[in-house]
MDAnalysis code that builds the backbone (N, CA, C; Angstrom):
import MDAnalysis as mda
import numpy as np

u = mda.Universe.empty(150, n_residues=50, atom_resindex=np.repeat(np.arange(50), 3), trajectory=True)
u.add_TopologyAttr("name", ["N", "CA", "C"] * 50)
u.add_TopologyAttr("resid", np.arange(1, 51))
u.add_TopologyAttr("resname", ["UNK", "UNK", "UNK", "UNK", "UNK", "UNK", "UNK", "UNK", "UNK", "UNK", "UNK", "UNK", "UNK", "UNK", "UNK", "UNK", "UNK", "UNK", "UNK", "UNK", "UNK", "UNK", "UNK", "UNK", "UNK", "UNK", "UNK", "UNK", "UNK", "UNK", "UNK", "UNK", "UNK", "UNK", "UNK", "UNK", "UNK", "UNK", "UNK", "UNK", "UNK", "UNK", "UNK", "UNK", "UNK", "UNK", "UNK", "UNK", "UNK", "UNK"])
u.atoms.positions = np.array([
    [-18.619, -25.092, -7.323],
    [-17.729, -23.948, -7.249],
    [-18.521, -22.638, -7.239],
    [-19.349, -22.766, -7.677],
    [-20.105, -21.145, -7.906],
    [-21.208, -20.885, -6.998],
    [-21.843, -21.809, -6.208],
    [-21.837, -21.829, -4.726],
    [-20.968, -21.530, -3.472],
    [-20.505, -22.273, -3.972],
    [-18.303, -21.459, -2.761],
    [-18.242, -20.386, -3.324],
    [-18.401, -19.864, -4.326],
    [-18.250, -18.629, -4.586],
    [-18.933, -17.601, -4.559],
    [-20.090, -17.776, -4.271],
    [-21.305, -17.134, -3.661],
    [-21.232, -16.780, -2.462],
    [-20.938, -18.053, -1.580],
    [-20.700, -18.178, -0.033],
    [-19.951, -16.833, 0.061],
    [-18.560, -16.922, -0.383],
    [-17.248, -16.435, 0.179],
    [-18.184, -14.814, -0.194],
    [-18.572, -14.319, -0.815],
    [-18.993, -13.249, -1.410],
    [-19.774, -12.893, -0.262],
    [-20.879, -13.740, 0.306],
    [-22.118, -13.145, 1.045],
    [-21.244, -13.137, 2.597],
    [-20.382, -14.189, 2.311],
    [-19.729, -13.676, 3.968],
    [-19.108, -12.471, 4.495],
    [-18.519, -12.282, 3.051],
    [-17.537, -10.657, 3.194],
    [-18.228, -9.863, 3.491],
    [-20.072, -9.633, 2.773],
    [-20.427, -8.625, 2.730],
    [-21.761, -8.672, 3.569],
    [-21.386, -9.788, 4.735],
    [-22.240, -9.312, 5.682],
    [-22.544, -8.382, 7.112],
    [-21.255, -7.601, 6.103],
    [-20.902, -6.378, 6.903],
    [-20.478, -5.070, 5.957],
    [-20.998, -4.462, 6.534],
    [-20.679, -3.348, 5.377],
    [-19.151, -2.803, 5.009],
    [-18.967, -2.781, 3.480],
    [-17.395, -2.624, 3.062],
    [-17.387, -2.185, 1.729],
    [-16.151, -1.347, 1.723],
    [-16.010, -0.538, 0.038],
    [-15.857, -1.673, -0.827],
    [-16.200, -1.279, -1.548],
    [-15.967, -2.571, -3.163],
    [-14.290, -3.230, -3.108],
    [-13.274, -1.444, -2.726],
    [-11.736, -1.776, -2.591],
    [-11.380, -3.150, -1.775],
    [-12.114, -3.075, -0.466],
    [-11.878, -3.210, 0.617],
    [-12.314, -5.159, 0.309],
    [-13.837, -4.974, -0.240],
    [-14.007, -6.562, -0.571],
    [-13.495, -7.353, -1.378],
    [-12.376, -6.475, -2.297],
    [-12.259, -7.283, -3.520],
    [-10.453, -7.419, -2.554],
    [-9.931, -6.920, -1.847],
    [-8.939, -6.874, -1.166],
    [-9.127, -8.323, 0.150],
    [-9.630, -7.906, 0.278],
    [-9.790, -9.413, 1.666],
    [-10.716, -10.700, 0.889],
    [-11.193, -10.813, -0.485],
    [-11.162, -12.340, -1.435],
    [-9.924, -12.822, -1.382],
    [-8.957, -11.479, -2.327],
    [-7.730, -11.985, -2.743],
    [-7.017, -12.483, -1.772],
    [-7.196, -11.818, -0.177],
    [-6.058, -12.352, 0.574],
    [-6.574, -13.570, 1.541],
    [-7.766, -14.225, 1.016],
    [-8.239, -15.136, 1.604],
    [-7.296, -16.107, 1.364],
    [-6.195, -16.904, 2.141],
    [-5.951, -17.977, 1.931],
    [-6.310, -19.666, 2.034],
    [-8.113, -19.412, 2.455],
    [-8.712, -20.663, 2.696],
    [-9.481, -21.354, 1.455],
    [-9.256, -20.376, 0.216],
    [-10.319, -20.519, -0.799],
    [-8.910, -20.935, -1.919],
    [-9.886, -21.783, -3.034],
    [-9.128, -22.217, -4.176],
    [-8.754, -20.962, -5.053],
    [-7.899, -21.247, -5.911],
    [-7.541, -20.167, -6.759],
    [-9.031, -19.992, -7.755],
    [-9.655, -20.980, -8.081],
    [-10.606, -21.012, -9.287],
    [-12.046, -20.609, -8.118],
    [-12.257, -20.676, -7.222],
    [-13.265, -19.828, -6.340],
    [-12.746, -18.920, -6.315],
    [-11.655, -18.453, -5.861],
    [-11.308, -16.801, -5.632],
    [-11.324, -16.103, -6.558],
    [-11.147, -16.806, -8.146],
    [-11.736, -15.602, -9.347],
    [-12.868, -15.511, -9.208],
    [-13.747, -16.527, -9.094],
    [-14.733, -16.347, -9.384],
    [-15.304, -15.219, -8.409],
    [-15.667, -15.409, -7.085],
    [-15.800, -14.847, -5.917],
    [-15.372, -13.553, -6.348],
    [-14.669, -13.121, -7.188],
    [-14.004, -11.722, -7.623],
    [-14.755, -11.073, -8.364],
    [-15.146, -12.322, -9.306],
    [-16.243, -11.476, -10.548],
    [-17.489, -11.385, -9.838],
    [-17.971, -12.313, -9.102],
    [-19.615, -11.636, -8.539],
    [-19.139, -10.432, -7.601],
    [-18.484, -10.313, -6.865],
    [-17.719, -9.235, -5.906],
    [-17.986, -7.857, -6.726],
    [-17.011, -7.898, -7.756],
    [-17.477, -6.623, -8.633],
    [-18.113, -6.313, -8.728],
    [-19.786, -7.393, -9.277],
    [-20.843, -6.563, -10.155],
    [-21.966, -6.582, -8.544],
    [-21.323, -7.093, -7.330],
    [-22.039, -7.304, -6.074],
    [-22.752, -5.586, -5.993],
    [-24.121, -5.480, -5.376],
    [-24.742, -4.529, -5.223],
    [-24.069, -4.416, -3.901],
    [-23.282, -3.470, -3.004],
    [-23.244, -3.249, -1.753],
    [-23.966, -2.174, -1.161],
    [-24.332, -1.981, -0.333],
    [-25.454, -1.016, 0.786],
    [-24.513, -0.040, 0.675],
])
């Protein structure tokens, strides 16, 4: 799980995006589990973005 949740994280942000914007398109991912998509939320937050 915390690999999938890594993934989903490095995919979002292999493009540049506001913190709003990434933590907005996790939540509305409907391909990911509920227990990846928290997680994916909490690295999201403390994620360094460019």
């Amino acid at each position: 799980m915390e690999q999938e949740a890594l993934n989903v994280v490095r995919f979002y942000t292999s493009s540049p995006l506001a913190r709003d914007e990434l933590l907005a398109r996790i939540r509305a991912d409907a391909t990911i589990s509920e227990a990846v998509r928290e997680r994916a939320l909490e690295f999201a937050r403390e994620w360094k973005l460019d």
